[in-house]
Backbone as CSV, one residue per row, in Angstrom:
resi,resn,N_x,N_y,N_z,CA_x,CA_y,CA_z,C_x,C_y,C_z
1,UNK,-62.437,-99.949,17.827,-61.589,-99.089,17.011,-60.565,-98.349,17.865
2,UNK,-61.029,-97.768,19.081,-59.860,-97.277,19.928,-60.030,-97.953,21.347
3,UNK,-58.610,-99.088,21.165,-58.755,-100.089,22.092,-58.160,-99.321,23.124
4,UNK,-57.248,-98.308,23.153,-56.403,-97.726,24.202,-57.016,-96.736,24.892
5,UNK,-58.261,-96.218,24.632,-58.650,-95.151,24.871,-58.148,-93.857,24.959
6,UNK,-56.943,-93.747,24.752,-56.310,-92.691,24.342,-57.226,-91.121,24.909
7,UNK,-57.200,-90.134,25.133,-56.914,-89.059,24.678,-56.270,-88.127,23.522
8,UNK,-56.747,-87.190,22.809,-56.395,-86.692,21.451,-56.370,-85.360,21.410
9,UNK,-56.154,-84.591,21.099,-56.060,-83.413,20.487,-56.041,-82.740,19.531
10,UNK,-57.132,-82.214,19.018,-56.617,-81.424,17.547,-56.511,-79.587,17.456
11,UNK,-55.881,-79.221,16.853,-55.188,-78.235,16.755,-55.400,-77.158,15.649
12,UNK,-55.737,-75.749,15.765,-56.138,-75.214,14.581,-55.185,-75.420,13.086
13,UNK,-55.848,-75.309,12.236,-54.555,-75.639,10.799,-53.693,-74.646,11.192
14,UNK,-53.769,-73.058,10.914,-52.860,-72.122,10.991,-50.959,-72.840,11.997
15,UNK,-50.008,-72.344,11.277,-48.650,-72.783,12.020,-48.815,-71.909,12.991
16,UNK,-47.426,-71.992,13.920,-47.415,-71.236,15.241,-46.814,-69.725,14.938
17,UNK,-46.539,-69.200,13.557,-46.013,-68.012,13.676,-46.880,-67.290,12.185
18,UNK,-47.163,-68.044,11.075,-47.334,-67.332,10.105,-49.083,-66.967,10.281
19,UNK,-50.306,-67.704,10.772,-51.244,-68.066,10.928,-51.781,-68.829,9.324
20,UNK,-50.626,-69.124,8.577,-50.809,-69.780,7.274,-51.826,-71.638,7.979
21,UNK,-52.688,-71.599,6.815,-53.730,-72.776,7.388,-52.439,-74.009,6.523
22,UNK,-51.485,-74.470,7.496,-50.081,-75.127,7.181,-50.025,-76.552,7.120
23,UNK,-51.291,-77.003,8.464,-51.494,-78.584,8.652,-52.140,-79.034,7.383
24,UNK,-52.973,-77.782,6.483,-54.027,-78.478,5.625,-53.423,-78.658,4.243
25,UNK,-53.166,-79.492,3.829,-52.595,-80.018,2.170,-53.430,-80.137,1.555
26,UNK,-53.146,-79.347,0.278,-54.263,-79.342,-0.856,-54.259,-80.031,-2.046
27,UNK,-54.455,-81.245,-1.971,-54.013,-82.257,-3.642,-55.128,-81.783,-4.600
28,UNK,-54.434,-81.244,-6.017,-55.203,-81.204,-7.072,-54.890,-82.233,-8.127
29,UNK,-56.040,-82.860,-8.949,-55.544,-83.784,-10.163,-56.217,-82.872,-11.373
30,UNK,-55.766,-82.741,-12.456,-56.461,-82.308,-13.365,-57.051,-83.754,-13.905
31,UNK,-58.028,-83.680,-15.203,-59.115,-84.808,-15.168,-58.632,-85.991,-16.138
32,UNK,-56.783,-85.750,-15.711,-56.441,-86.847,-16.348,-56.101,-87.726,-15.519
33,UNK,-56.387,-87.175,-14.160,-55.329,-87.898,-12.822,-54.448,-87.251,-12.602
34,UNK,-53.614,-86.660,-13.252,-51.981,-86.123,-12.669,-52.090,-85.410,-11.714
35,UNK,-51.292,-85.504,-10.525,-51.128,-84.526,-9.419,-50.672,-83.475,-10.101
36,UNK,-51.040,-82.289,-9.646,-50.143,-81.088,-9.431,-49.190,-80.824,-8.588
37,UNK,-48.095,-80.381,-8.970,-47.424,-79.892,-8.228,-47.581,-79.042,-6.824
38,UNK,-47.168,-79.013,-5.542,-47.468,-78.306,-4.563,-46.927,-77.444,-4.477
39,UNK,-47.259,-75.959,-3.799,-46.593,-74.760,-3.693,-46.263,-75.091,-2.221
40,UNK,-44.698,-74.932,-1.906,-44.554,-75.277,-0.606,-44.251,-74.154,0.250
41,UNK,-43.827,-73.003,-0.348,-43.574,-71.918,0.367,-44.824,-70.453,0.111
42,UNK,-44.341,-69.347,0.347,-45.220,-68.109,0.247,-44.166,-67.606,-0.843
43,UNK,-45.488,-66.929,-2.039,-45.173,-66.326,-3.347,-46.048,-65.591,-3.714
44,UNK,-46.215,-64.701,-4.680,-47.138,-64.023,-5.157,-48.145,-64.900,-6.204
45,UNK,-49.479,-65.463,-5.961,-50.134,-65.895,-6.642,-50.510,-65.152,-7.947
46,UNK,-50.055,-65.883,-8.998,-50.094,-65.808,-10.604,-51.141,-66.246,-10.819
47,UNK,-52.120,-66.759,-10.587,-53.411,-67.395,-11.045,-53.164,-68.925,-11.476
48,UNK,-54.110,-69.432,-12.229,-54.343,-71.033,-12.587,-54.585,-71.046,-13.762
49,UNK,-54.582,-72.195,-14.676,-55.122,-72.861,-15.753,-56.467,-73.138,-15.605
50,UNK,-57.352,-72.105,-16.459,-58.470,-72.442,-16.694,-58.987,-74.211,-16.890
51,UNK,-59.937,-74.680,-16.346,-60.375,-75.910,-16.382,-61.064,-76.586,-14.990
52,UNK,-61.348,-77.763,-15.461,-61.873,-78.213,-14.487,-60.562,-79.111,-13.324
53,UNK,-60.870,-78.977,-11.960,-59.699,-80.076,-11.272,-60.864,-80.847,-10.370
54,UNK,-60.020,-81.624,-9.893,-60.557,-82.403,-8.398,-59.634,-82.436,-7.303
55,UNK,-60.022,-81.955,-6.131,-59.578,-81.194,-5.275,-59.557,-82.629,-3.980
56,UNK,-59.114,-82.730,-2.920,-58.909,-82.954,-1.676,-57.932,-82.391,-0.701
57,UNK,-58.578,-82.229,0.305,-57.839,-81.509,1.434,-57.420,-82.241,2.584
58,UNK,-56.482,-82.513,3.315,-55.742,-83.369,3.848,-54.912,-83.032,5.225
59,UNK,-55.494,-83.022,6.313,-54.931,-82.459,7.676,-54.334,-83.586,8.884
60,UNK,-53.372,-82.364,8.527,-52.586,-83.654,9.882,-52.321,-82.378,11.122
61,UNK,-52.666,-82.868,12.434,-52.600,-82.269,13.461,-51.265,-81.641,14.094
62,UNK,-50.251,-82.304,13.536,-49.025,-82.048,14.416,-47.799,-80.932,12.724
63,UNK,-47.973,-81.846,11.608,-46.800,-81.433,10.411,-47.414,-80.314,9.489
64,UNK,-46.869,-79.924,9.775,-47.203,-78.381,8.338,-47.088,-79.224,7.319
65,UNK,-47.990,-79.893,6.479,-47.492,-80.540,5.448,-48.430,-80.135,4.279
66,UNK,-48.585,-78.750,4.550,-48.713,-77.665,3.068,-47.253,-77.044,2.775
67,UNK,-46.243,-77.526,3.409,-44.697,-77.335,3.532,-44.233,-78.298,2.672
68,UNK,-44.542,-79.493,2.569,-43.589,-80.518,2.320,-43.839,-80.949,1.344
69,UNK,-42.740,-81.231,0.267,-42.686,-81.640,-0.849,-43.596,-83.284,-0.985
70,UNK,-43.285,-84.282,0.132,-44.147,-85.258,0.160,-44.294,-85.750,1.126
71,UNK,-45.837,-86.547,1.384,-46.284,-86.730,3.219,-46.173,-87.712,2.724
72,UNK,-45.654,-88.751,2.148,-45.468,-90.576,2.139,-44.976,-90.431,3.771
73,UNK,-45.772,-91.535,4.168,-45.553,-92.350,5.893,-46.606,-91.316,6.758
74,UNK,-46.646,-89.897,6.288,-47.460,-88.821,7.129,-49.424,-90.120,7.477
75,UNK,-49.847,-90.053,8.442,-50.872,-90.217,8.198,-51.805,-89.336,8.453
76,UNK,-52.620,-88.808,7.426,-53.493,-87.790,6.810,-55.204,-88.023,7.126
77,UNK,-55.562,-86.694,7.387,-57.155,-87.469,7.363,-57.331,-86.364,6.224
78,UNK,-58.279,-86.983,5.122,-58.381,-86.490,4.008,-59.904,-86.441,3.582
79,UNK,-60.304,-85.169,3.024,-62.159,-84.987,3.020,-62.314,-85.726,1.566
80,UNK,-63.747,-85.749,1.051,-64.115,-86.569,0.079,-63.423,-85.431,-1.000
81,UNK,-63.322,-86.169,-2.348,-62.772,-85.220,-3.669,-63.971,-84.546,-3.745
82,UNK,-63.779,-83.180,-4.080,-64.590,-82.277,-5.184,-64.040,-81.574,-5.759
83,UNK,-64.815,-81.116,-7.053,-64.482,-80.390,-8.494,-64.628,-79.015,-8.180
84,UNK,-63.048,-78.571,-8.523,-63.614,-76.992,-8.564,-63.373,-76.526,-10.373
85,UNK,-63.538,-75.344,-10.549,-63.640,-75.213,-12.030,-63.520,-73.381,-12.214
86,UNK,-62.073,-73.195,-13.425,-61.452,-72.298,-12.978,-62.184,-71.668,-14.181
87,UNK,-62.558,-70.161,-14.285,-63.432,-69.919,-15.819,-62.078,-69.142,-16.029
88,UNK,-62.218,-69.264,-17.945,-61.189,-68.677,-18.698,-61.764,-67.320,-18.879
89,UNK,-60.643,-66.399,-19.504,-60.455,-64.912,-19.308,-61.853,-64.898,-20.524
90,UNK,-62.730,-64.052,-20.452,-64.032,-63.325,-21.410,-63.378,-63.180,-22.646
91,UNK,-64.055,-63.701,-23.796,-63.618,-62.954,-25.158,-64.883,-62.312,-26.128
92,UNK,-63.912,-61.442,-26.285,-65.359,-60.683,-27.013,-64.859,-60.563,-28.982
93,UNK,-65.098,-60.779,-29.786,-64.988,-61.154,-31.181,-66.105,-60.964,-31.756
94,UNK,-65.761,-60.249,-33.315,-66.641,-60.080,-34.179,-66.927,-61.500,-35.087
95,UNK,-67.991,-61.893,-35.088,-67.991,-62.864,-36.694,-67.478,-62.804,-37.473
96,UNK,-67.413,-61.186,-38.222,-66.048,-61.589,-39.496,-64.820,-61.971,-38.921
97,UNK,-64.602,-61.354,-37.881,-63.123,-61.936,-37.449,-63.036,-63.465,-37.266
98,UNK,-63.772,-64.037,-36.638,-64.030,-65.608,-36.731,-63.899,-66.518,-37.816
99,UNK,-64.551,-65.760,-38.651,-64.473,-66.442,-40.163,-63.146,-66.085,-40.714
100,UNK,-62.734,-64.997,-40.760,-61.591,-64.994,-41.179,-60.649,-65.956,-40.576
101,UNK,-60.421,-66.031,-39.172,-59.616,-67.431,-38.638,-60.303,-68.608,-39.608
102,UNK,-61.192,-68.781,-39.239,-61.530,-69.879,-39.764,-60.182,-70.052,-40.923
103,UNK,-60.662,-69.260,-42.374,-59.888,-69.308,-43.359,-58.654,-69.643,-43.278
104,UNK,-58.066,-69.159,-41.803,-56.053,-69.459,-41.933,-56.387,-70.542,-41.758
105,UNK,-57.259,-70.751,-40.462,-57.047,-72.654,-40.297,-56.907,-73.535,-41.730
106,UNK,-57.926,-72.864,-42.959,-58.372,-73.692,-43.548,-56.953,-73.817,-44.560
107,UNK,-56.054,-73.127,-44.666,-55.000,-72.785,-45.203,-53.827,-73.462,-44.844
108,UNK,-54.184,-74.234,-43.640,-52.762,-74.913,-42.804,-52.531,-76.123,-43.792
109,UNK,-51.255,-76.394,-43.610,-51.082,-77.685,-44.058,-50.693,-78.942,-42.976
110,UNK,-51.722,-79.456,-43.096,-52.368,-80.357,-42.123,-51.605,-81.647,-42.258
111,UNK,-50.843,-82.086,-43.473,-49.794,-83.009,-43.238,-48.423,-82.324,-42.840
112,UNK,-47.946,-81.524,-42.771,-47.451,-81.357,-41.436,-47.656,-81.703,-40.059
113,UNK,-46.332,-82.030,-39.366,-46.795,-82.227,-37.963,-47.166,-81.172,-37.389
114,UNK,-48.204,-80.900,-36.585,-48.635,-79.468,-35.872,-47.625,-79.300,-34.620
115,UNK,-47.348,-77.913,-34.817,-46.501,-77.346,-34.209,-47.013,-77.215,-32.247
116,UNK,-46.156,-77.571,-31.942,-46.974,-77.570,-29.534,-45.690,-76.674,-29.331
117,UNK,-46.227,-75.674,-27.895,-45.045,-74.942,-27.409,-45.186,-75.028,-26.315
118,UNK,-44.277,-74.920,-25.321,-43.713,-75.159,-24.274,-44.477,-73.648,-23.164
119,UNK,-44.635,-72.584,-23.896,-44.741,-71.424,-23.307,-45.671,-70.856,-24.264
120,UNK,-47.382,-71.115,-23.682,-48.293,-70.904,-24.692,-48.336,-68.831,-24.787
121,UNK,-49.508,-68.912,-26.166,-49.928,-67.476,-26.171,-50.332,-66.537,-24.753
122,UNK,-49.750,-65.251,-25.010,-50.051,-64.142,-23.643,-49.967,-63.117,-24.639
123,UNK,-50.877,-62.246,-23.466,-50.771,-60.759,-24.551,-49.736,-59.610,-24.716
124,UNK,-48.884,-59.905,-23.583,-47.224,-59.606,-23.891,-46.484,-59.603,-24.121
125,UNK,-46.513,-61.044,-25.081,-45.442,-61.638,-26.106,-44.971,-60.353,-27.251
126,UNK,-44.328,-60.781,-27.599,-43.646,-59.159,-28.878,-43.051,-59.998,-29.804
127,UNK,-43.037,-59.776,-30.900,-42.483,-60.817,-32.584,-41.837,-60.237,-33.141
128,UNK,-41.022,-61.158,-33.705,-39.566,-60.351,-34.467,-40.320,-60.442,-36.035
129,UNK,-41.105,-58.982,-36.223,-41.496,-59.442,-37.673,-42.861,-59.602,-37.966
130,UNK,-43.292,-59.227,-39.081,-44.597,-59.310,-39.362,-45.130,-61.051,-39.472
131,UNK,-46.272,-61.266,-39.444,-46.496,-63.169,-39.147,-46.181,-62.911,-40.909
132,UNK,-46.009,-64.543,-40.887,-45.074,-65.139,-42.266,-46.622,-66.267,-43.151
133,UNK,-47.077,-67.198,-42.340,-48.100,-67.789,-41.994,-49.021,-68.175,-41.710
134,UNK,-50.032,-68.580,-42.027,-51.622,-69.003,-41.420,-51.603,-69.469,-39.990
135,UNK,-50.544,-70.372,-39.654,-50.322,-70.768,-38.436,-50.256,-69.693,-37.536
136,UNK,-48.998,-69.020,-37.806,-48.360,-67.625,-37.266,-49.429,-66.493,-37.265
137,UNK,-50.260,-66.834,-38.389,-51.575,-65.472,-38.045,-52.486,-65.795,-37.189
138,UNK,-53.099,-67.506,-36.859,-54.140,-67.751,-36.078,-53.153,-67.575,-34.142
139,UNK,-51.867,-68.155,-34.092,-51.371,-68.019,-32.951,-51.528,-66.725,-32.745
140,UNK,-50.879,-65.358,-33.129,-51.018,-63.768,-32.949,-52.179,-63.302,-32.606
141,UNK,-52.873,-63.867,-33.083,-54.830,-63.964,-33.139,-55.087,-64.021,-31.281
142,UNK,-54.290,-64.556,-30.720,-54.408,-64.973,-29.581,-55.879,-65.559,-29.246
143,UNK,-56.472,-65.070,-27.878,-57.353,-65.443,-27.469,-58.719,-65.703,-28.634
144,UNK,-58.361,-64.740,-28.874,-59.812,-64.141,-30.028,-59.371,-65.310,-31.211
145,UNK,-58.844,-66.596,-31.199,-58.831,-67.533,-32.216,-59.445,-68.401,-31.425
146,UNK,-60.016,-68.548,-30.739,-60.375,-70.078,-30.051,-61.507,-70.362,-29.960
147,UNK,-62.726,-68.972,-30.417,-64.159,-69.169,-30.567,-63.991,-70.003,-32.665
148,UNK,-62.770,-69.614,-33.180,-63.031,-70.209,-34.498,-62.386,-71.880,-34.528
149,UNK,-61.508,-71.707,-33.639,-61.255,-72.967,-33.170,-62.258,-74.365,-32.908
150,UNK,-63.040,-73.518,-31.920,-63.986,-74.457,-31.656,-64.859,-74.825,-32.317
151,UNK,-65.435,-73.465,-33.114,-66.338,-73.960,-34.949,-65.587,-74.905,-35.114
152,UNK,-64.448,-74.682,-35.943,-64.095,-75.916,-36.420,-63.726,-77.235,-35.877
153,UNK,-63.547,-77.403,-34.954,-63.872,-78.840,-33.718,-65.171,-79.392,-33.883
154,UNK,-66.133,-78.869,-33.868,-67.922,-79.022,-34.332,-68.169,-79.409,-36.210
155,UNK,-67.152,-78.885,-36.238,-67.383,-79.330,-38.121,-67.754,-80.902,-38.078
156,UNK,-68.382,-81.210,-38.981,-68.989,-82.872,-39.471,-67.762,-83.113,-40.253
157,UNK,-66.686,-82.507,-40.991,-66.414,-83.340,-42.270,-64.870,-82.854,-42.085
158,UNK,-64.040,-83.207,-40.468,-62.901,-82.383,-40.233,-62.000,-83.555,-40.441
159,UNK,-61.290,-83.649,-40.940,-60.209,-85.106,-40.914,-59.748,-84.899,-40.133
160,UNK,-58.990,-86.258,-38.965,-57.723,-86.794,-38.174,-57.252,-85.443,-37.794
161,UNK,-56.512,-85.363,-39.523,-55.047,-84.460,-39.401,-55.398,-83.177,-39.022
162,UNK,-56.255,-82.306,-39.617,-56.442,-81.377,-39.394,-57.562,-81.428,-37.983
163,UNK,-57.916,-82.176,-37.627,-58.538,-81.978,-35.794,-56.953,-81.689,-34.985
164,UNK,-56.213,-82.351,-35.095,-54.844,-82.890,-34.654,-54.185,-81.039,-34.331
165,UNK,-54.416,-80.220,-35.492,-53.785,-79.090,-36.115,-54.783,-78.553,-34.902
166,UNK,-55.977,-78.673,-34.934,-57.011,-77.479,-34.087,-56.575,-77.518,-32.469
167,UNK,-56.222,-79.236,-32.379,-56.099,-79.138,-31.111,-54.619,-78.765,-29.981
168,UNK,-53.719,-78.290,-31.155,-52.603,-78.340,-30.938,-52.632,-76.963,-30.676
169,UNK,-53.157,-76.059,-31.769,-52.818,-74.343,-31.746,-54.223,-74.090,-30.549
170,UNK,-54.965,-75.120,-29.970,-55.835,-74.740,-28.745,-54.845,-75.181,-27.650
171,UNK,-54.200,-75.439,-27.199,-53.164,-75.559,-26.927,-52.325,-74.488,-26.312
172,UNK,-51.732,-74.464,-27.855,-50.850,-73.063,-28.042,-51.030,-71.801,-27.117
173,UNK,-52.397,-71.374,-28.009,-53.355,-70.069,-27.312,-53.482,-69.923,-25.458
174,UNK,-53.615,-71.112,-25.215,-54.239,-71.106,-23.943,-53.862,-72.261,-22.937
175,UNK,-52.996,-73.020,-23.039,-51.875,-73.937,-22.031,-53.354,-75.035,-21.512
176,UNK,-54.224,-75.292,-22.124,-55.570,-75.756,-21.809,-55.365,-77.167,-22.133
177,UNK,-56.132,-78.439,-21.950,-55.938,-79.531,-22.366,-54.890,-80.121,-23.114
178,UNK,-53.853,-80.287,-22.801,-52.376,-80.550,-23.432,-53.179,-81.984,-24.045
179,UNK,-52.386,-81.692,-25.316,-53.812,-83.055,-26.303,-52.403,-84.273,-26.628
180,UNK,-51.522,-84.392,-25.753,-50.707,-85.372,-25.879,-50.171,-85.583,-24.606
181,UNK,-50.971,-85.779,-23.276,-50.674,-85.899,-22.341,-51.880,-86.889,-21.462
182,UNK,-51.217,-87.316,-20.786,-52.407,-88.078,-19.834,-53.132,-89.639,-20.464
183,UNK,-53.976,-89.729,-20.362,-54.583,-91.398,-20.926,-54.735,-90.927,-22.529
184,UNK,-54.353,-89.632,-22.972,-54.607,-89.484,-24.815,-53.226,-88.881,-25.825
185,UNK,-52.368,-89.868,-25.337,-50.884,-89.595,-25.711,-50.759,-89.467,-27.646
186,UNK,-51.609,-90.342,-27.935,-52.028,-90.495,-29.254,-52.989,-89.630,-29.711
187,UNK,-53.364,-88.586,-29.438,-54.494,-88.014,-30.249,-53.848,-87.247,-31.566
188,UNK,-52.813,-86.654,-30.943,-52.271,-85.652,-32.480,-50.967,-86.633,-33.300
189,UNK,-50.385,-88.041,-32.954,-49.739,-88.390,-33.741,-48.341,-87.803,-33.584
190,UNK,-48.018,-87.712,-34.319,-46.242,-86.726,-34.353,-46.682,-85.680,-34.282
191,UNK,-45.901,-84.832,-33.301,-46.058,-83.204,-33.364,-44.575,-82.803,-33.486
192,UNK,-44.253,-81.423,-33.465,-43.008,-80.616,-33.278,-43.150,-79.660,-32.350
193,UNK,-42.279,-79.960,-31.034,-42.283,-79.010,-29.812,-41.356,-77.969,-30.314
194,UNK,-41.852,-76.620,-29.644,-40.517,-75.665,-29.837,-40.860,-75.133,-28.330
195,UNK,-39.900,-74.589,-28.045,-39.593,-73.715,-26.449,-40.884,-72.364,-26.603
196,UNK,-40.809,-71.879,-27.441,-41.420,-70.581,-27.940,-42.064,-70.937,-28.891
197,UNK,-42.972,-69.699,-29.429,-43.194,-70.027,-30.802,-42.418,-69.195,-32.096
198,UNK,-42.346,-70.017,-33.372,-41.022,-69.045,-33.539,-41.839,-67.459,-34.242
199,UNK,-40.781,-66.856,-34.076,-40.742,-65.731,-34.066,-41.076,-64.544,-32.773
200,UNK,-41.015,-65.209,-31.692,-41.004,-64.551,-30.603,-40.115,-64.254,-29.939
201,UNK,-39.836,-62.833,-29.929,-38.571,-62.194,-29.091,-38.237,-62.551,-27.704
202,UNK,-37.871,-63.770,-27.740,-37.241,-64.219,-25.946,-36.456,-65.384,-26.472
203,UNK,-35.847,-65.776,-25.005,-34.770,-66.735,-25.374,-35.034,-67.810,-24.312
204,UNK,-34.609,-68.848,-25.062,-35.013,-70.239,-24.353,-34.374,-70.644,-23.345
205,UNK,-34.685,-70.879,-22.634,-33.521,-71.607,-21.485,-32.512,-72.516,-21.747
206,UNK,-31.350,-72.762,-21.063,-30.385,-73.564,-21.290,-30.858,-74.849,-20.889
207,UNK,-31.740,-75.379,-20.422,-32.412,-76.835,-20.096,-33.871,-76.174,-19.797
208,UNK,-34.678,-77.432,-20.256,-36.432,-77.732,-19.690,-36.149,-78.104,-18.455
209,UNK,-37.323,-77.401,-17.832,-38.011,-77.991,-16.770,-38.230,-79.163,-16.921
210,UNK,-38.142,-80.005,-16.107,-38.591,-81.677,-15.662,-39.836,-81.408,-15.358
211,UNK,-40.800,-82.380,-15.683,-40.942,-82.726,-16.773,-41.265,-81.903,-18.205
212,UNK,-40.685,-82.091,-19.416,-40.937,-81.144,-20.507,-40.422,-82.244,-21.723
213,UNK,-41.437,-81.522,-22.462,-40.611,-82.257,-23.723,-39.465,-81.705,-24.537
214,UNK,-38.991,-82.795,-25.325,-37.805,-82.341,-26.155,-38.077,-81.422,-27.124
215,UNK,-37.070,-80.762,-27.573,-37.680,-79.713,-28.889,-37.017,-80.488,-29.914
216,UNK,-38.118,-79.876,-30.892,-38.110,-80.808,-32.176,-39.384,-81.461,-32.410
217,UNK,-38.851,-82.390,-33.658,-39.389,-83.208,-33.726,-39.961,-84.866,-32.678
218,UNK,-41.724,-85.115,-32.375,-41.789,-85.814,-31.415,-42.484,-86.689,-31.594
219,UNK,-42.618,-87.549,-31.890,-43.027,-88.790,-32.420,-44.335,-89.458,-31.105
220,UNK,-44.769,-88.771,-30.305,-45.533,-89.339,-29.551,-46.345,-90.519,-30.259
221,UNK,-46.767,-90.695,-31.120,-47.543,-92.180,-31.068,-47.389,-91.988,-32.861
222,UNK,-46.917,-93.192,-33.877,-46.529,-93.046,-34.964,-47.894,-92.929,-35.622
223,UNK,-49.359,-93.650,-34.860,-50.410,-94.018,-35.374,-51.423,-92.605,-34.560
224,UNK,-51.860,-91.878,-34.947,-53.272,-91.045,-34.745,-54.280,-91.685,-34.212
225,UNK,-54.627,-91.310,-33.226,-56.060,-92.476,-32.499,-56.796,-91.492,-32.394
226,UNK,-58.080,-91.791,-33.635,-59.422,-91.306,-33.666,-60.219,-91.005,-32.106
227,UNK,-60.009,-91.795,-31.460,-60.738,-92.270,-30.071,-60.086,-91.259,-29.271
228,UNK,-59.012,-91.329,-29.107,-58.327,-90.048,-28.380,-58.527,-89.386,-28.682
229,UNK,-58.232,-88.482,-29.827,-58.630,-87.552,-30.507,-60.456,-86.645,-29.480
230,UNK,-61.070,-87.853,-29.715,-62.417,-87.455,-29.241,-62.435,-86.834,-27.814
231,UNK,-61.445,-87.936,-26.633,-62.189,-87.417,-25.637,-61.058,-85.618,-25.836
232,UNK,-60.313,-85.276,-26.207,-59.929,-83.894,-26.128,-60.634,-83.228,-26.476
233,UNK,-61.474,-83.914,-27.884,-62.410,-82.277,-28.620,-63.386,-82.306,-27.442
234,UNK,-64.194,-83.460,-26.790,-65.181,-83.427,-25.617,-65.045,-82.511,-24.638
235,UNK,-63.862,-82.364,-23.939,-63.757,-81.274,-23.240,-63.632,-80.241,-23.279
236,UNK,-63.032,-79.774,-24.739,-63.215,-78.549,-25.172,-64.338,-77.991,-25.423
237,UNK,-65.261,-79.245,-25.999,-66.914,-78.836,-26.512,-67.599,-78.586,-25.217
238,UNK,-66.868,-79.287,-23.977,-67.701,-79.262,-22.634,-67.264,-77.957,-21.868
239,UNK,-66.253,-77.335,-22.297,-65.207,-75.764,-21.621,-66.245,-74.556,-22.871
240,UNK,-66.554,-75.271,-24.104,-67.215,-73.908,-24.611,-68.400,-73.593,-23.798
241,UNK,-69.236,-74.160,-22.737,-70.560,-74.268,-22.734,-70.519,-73.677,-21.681
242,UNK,-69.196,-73.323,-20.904,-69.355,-72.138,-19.988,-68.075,-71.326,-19.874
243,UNK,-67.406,-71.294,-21.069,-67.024,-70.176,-21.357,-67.683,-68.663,-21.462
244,UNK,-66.991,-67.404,-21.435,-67.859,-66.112,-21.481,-67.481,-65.849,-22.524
245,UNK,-67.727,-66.305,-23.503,-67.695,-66.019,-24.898,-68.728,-64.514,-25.642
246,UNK,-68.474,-63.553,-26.056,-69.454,-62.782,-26.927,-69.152,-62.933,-28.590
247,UNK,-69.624,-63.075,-28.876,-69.813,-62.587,-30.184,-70.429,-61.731,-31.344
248,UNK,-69.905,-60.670,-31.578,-70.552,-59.540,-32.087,-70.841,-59.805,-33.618
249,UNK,-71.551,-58.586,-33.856,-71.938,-58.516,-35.482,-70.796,-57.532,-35.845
């Protein structure tokens, strides 16, 4: 294996001025495969998307290539993948309040295309206006809609369309399993992207981010796939089971 006998050297990660660990590159996939994006410089860490990833770490002795947009040609020594797993913010909810979501859900109109946004629920959002809607009341609902959410994901007798509706405003709430992305492009059928959701006091940008979808109307797959559909509610059913969920009387 080393016909030259060479001599080698390896070198702490930290660069020569910041003591940032610079040699070591951190690839994340979420569990559809997709890389994440790399942070190449120093910023104030905003936190993560709750969920599960798979992680590898990747050191090269000589290139800061926690710097570089891409190490194609770099050769890397890279440790085995493991899962790390980010927990979502605690919710604490009464049962009647639950049930009452329940009810808007049950109120949606489910042949409609369900509405996806670009810039999910936060608790600093501000609305032009009292909600108009069942939709508009379970989104406002914020966090505290996603324990009724998930009831209804568990329902026996939920049609297509309206799973399609649950998994879209889970979504919404919480930027969590994008249910038209990755190997399950088909689970919700046609949806309608908006930048915002409407009635929220901000203004959209003059162009999306690459990659983003169009606003409007989006035709992702003309046909609904039951099968897709599934593995999204799966992970959600697999994110309730260690979620910090309370639920009061």
């Amino acid at each position: 294996m080393d016909g030259a006998k060479e001599s080698f050297t390896l070198t702490r990660a930290g660069d020569y001025r910041s003591g940032r660990f610079a040699r070591i590159r951190v690839e994340v996939r979420d569990l559809d495969g997709r890389l994440l994006p790399v942070r190449t410089s120093f910023g104030l860490a905003d936190g993560g998307v709750a969920g599960e990833y798979e992680v590898r770490l990747g050191y090269h002795d000589r290139v800061a290539v926690a710097n570089e947009e891409r190490v194609d040609g770099l050769a890397l020594m890279w440790s085995r993948p493991f899962r790390i797993r980010l927990v979502p913010p605690p919710i604490r909810v009464t049962r009647a309040r639950i049930d009452e979501l329940k009810r808007e859900f049950a109120a949606l109109d489910v042949a409609r295309p369900p509405p996806m946004v670009a810039v999910p629920w936060r608790e600093d959002l501000e609305f032009d206006g009292p909600p108009e809607t069942a939709a508009d009341r379970l989104f406002r609902a914020g966090l505290a809609a996603v324990p009724a959410l998930l009831e209804v994901l568990e329902g026996p007798k939920l049609s297509p369309a309206a799973r399609a509706q649950a998994l879209a405003m889970l979504w919404n709430l919480t930027g969590m399993h994008e249910p038209t992305a990755g190997a399950h492009p088909a689970a919700l059928g046609a949806v309608k992207w908006h930048y915002h959701w409407p009635g929220v006091v901000a203004d959209a940008p003059a162009q999306w981010e690459s990659p983003a979808p169009p606003i409007g109307l989006h035709p992702m797959a003309l046909l609904r796939s039951e099968s897709e559909q599934k593995v999204v509610v799966d992970r959600w059913l697999a994110l309730k089971e260690w979620w910090p969920i309370a639920i009061e009387k």
